[in-house]
C-alpha angles and dihedrals in degrees: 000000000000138000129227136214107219106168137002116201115236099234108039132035087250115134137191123214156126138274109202110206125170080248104054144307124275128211114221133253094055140158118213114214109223122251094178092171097033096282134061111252112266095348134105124227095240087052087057097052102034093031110030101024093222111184103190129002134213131237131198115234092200099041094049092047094057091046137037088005138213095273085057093040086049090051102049093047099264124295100310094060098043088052114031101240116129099173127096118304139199121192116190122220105252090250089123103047088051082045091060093046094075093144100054103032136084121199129206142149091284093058136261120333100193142165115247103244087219097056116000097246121134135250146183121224114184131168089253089053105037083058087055102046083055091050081058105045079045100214127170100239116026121191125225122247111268139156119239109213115212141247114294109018131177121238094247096053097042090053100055094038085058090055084053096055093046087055095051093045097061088046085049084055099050086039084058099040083053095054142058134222106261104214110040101267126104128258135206138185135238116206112207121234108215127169100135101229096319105120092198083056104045089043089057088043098042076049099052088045109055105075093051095060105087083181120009142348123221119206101218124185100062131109087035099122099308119126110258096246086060087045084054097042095052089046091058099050095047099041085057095055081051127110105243088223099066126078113250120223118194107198130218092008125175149190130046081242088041093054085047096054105043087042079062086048089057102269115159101176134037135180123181129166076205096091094053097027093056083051099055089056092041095264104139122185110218127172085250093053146277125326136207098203097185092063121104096246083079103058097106102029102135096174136096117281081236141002107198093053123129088229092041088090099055099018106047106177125156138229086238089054097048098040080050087059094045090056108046088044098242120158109231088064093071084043097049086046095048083049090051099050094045098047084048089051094043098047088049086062090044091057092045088065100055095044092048082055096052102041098246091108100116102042088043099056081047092058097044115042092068091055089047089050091061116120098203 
């Protein structure tokens, strides 16, 4: 595994690279649909790969521990094999899960003492064992345990959470160096920069980091509340304290403006539940803007949602169509609009790319961002 820097454009700080995995290679910038619970809501593998064009997805450590479990994931070969699924694959830590039960979780040195949401019982997450849980699951990039502070956060606390995270990390790395990938494939490890919006912080983080990242680096603890300009700010700190050798994931990010601006910031990865989430509530992302398709105007709309998508040509469904399945509840609506997201997040990466190749990035995100801010 290794990534490669093949071109930096000349007025941003926006690469274009890729990421080698044992299965597969990814071109940057991505964006990683989310398969919290080992699938992509709504949405088949083979859509993903013949459809979407995903090139890498995204599990979730905490979710898959919970269910099915690690005696079930062993069995079936590691999450490739259970799913289906034989592209690239990231797992997160489950930092961020234990994160959002605030109400039902202790930390301390050790590591996070929480309640299942599903049943109320207690567990234990370390570093060691969240390491362990991620050899099982037997994805391609693991991240690190970390703890994501919250928005906002006082100095105080954000300092000595970073500590923690430091500390975690180097006990993520010997727990690495102690154990072996399970199915034949290699494995590699994200550190997680933290730091909440203090630049001295992120910078000693971004710093402490960066030699324990073989292949990339991710900045967690951002679009968690905080407004964008401090998202971009923070991006563009940390991204300067990075080796420019190693990939950048920016996790839990966001927007179709938000992916253009922190590309531009030097952002080679990107994951978000937004995408398929939105769709699920009616919420579709077009180049023209954002749609509410369960509002009247679109009643007898009998176009395509939206023309220049890579699915418009061979699945021509209309606004009116798809306003009709909202709101008679059908299922296939919240599937057709998934599909439709995802297809629009991932073709956005895809043009990126080329205009990143052919040195029109910049004019081109200027033109864009304002169209893709519409609320039509």
């Amino acid at each position: 595994m290794h990534f490669e820097t093949l071109l930096t454009d000349s007025e941003t700080k926006a690469r274009r690279g890729k990421l080698h995995t044992d299965h597969g290679v990814i071109e940057t910038p991505i964006f990683m649909p989310v398969g919290t619970s080992a699938t992509v809501k709504g949405i088949q593998q083979r859509e993903l790969k013949e459809d979407i064009k995903a090139q890498i997805i995204l599990g979730n450590t905490y979710h898959l521990y919970m269910r099915p479990g690690m005696e079930v994931m062993e069995a079936a070969g590691g999450l490739h094999s259970f799913m289906h699924w034989q592209g690239p694959i990231l797992t997160d830590s489950g930092g961020y899960q234990v994160y959002s039960l605030s109400n039902s979780r202790k930390i301390v040195e050790e590591g996070v003492r929480f309640q299942s949401h599903l049943d109320g019982s207690y567990h234990w997450f370390t570093p060691e064992s969240a390491i362990d849980i991620q050899r099982s699951i037997g994805a391609d990039i693991i991240m690190a345990f970390d703890e994501c502070t919250p928005y906002p956060c006082d100095y105080g606390y954000a300092k000595k959470s970073l500590k923690l995270t430091h500390d975690w990390l180097l006990r993520c790395v010997k727990r690495m160096e102690e154990t072996s990938p399970k199915y034949g494939h290699d494995q590699t490890l994200f550190p997680i920069v933290q730091g909440s919006v203090y630049e001295d912080l992120r910078k000693e983080s971004a710093e402490f980091m960066a030699p324990y990242g073989k292949i990339g680096i991710a900045i967690g603890g951002l679009s968690v509340g905080e407004p964008e300009e401090e998202l971009y700010h923070m991006t563009d700190i940390v991204t300067d304290q990075l080796p420019t050798d190693k990939a950048r994931y920016l996790m839990g990010v966001g927007t179709p403006w938000n992916l253009l601006e922190c590309i531009s910031l030097g952002i080679d990865l990107f994951d978000c539940v937004l995408p398929s989430r939105n769709a699920r509530h009616g919420l579709l992302y077009t180049r023209t803007g954002t749609i509410n398709i369960k509002n009247k105007q679109w009643e007898f709309d009998f176009t395509p949602i939206d023309s220049e998508s890579p699915l418009a040509n061979d699945r021509f469904y209309t606004k009116a169509y798809l306003r009709h399945l909202f709101r008679t509840q059908e299922n296939l609506g919240l599937q057709l609009a998934t599909l439709h997201n995802l297809a629009f997040y991932l073709e956005l990466m895809r043009e990126a790319r080329a205009h990143l190749d052919a040195g029109t990035f910049l004019p081109w995100k200027k033109q864009l961002i304002p169209q893709l801010k519409q609320r039509l």
